[in-house]
N, C-alpha and C positions, 0 to 999 in steps of 0.2 A: 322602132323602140323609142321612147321617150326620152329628150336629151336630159342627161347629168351637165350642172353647172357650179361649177366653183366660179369663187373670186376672181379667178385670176386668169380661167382656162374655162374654153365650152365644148361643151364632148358630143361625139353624135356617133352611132356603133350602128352597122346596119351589118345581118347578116343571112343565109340563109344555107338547111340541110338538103344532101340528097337524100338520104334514106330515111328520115322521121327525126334520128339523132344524129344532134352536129358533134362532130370530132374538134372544132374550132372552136375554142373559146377565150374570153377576157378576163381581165383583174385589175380595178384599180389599186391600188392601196397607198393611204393618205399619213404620213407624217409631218409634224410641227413644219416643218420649211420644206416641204415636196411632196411632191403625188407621182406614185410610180405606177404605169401603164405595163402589164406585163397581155401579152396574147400569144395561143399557143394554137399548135395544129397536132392532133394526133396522127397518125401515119395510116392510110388510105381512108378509110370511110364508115360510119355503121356505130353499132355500141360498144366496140372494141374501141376504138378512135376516140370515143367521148368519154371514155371510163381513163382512157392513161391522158385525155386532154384534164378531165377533172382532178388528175390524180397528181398531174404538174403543178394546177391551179394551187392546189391543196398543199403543198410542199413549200411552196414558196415562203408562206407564214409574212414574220414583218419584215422586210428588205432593210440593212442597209447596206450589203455590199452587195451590185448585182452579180461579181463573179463569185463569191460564194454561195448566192442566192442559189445562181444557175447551176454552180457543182450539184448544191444539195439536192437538185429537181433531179440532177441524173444520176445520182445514187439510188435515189428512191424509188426509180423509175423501171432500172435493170429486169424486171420480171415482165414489165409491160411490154407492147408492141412496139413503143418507143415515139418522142414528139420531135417536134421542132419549135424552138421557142424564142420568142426579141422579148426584150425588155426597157422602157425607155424610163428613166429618171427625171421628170422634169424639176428642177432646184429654183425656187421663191425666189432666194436672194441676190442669185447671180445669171439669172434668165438664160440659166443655161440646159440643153438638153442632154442627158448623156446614154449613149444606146450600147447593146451590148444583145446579140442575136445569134444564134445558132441554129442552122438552114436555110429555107428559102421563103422566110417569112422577110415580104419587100416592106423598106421604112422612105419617104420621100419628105423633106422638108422644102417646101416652098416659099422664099422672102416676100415678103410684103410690097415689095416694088414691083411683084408679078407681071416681071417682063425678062424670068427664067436668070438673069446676073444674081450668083451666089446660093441657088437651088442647088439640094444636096441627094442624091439616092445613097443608101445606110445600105450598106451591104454587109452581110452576117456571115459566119466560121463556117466552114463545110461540116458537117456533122448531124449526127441526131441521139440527143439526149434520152441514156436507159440504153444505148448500143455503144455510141463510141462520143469522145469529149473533147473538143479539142482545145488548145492552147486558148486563153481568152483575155484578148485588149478590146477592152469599152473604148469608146468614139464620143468624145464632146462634140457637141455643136453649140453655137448660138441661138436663141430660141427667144425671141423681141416681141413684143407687143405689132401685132396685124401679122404674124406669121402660121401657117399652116401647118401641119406635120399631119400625114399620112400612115396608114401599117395597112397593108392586106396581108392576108395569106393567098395561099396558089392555087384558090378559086377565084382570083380575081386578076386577071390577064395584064400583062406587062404592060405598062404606055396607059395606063389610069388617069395619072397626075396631067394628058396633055390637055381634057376641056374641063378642069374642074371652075362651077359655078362659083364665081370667088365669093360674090353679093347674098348669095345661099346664107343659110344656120350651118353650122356643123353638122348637124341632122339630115339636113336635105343634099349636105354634099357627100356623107353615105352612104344615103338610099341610091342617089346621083350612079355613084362609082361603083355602087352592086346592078343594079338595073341595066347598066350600060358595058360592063367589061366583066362582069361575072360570068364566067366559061360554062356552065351549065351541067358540067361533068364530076362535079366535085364539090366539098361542102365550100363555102366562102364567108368570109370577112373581112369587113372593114371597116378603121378605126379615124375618125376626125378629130382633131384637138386645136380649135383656134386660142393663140394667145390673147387675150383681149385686153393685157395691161393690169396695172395697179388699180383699185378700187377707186374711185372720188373722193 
């Protein structure tokens, strides 16, 4: 896919279906002082999977709280198959990231000293949105200028984050991380987001 670039952030989304239609899917959405990344997984595969993944997408509307965002997804959701959903907040002005995930959709931040001191894996609620909900505390991170942050969902094999090409686009360390750990059995996604600092 062609990368998306803000100011401030370079995005790179590489993904791929098993069955024609992906149940995986993204969302950016961009307010005055932040861009929130939301990506969701519907639950096994097919046009059932892509319809309650669309039908997440589509609830979320303008964010700005993500644990109401996330209530609202599973309210609206209850008729569906049912997803699994992260959501990441990145904030302009205090370079901070804040995630908030429900299932087994993996978040990985990597610092920029890329020798693994202060790498963080974002670990999400046990649950699946449209069935069951559970209690919900978001997770700050710090999120700096040359830092990384990852999302797959569970087409894309644990232990991703251990050769990512640092020197890569965002783009090419997608394609990178699907090509190389995407399990073959499942629809997959995955989400690059370098921070690249304040503008000149």
């Amino acid at each position: 896919m062609d990368r998306v670039r803000t100011e401030r952030y370079e995005w790179g989304v590489a993904s791929r279906a098993l069955d024609g239609v992906s149940g995986d899917g993204h969302r950016l959405i961009a307010s005055p002082d932040a861009v929130t990344l939301a990506v969701v997984d519907g639950l096994g595969h097919g046009r059932a999977a892509g319809e309650a993944s669309q039908r997440a997408l589509d609830l979320l509307g303008d964010i700005e709280s993500l644990e109401r965002a996330v209530a609202q997804c599973h309210a609206g959701l209850r008729s569906s198959r049912g997803v699994v959903l992260a959501v990441a907040r990145l904030d302009d002005s205090r370079d901070e990231l804040t995630w908030l995930s429900v299932g087994n959709i993996q978040g990985v931040m990597l610092r920029r000293r890329r020798d693994g001191e202060g790498d963080r894996r974002l670990i999400g609620h046990h649950g699946v949105l449209g069935r069951s909900l559970p209690p919900l505390m978001p997770r700050v991170e710090r999120f700096s200028p040359g830092d990384l942050f990852l999302v797959a969902t569970d087409g894309i094999e644990p232990g991703f984050d251990d050769s990512v090409p640092w020197r890569e686009s965002a783009q090419a360390i997608a394609e990178h991380i699907l090509a190389r750990y995407g399990s073959g059995d499942d629809d997959a996604l995955v989400v690059a987001v370098r921070h690249r600092g304040s503008p000149a």
